[in-house]
C-alpha positions in Angstrom: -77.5 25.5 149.4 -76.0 28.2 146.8 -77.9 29.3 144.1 -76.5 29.5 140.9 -77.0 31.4 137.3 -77.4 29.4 134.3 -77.1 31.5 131.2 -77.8 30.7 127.8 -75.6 32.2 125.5 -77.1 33.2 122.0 -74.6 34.1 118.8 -76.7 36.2 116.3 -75.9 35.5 113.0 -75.8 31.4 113.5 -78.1 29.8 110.9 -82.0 29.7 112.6 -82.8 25.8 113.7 -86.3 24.8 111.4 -89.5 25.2 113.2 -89.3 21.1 114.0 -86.1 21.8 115.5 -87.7 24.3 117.7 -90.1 22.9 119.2 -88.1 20.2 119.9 -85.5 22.1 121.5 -88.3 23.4 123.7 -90.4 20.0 124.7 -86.1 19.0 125.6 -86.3 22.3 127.6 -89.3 21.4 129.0 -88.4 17.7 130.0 -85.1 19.5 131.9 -87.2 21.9 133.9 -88.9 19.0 135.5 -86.1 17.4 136.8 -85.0 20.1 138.4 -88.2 20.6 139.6 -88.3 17.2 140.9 -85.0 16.8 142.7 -85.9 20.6 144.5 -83.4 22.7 142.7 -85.7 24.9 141.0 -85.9 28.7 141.4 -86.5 30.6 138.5 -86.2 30.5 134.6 -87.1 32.2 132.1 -86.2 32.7 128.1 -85.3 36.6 126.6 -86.4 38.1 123.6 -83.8 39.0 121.2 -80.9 41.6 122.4 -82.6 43.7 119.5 -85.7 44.3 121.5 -83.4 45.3 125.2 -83.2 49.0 126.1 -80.5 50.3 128.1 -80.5 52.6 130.8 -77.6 54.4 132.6 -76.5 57.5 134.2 -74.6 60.3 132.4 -73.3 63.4 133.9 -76.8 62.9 136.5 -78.7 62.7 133.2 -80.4 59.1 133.1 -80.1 58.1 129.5 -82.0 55.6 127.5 -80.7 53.7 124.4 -82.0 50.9 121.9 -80.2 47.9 122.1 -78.4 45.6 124.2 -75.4 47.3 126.7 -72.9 44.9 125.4 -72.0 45.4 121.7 -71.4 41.7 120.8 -72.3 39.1 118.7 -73.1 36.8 122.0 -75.8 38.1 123.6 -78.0 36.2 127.1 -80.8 34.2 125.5 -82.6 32.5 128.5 -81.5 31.5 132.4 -82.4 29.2 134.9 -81.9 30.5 138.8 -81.1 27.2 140.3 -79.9 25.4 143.9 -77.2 23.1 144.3 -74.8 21.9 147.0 -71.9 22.5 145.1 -70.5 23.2 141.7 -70.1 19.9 140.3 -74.1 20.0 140.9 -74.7 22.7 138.8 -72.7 21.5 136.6 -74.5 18.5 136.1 -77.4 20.6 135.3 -75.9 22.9 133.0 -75.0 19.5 130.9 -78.6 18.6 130.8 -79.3 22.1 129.6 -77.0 22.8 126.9 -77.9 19.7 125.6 -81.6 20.7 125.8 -81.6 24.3 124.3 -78.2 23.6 121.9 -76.4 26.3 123.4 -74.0 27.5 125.3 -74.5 27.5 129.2 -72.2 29.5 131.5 -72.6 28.4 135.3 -71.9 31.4 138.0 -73.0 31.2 142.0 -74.6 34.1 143.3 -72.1 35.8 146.0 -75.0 35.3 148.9 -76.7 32.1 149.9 -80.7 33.1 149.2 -83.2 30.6 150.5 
């Protein structure tokens, strides 16, 4: 089976949901992570801190260099992933529906270039 990424985009600057909006967005969350722990697709998740709190390292002139901040200077920035399996794209697919829905954003679906088991 291939293993896919599915990112949760974030767009700083969107109005914040209410705390009650929160934690339902996470007990949805919660609810999606065991059905793809049930049906054997799980592999890894996890939410991210803000792209404020990301350093960024990176070679310069053989100098390895440290800044603040995210590496991409966008408003869109990765909030969370899940590291799932699936037979095919449609599959992932399917669980990227459940997801957006879950968290109430966007969900970007990419394979990994290797099969991993």
């Amino acid at each position: 089976m291939t293993q896919y990424l599915l990112s949760v985009h974030m767009v700083e600057g969107q109005p914040e949901p209410s705390p009650e909006e929160i934690q339902q967005m996470y007990k949805d969350v919660d609810v999606v992570n065991d059905e793809i722990r049930q049906a054997g697709a799980w592999v890894f998740a996890g939410g991210l801190h803000p792209a404020t709190t990301a350093t960024t390292v990176r070679v310069q002139d053989g100098d390895v260099i440290t800044t603040d901040g995210p590496f991409a200077e966008t408003k869109e920035q990765l909030g969370g992933f899940w590291v799932i399996k699936a037979p095919d794209l449609d599959a992932a697919l399917a669980w990227a529906a459940k997801a957006t829905k879950a968290c109430r954003a966007p969900v970007e679906v990419r394979p990994f270039q290797d099969d991993v088991e």
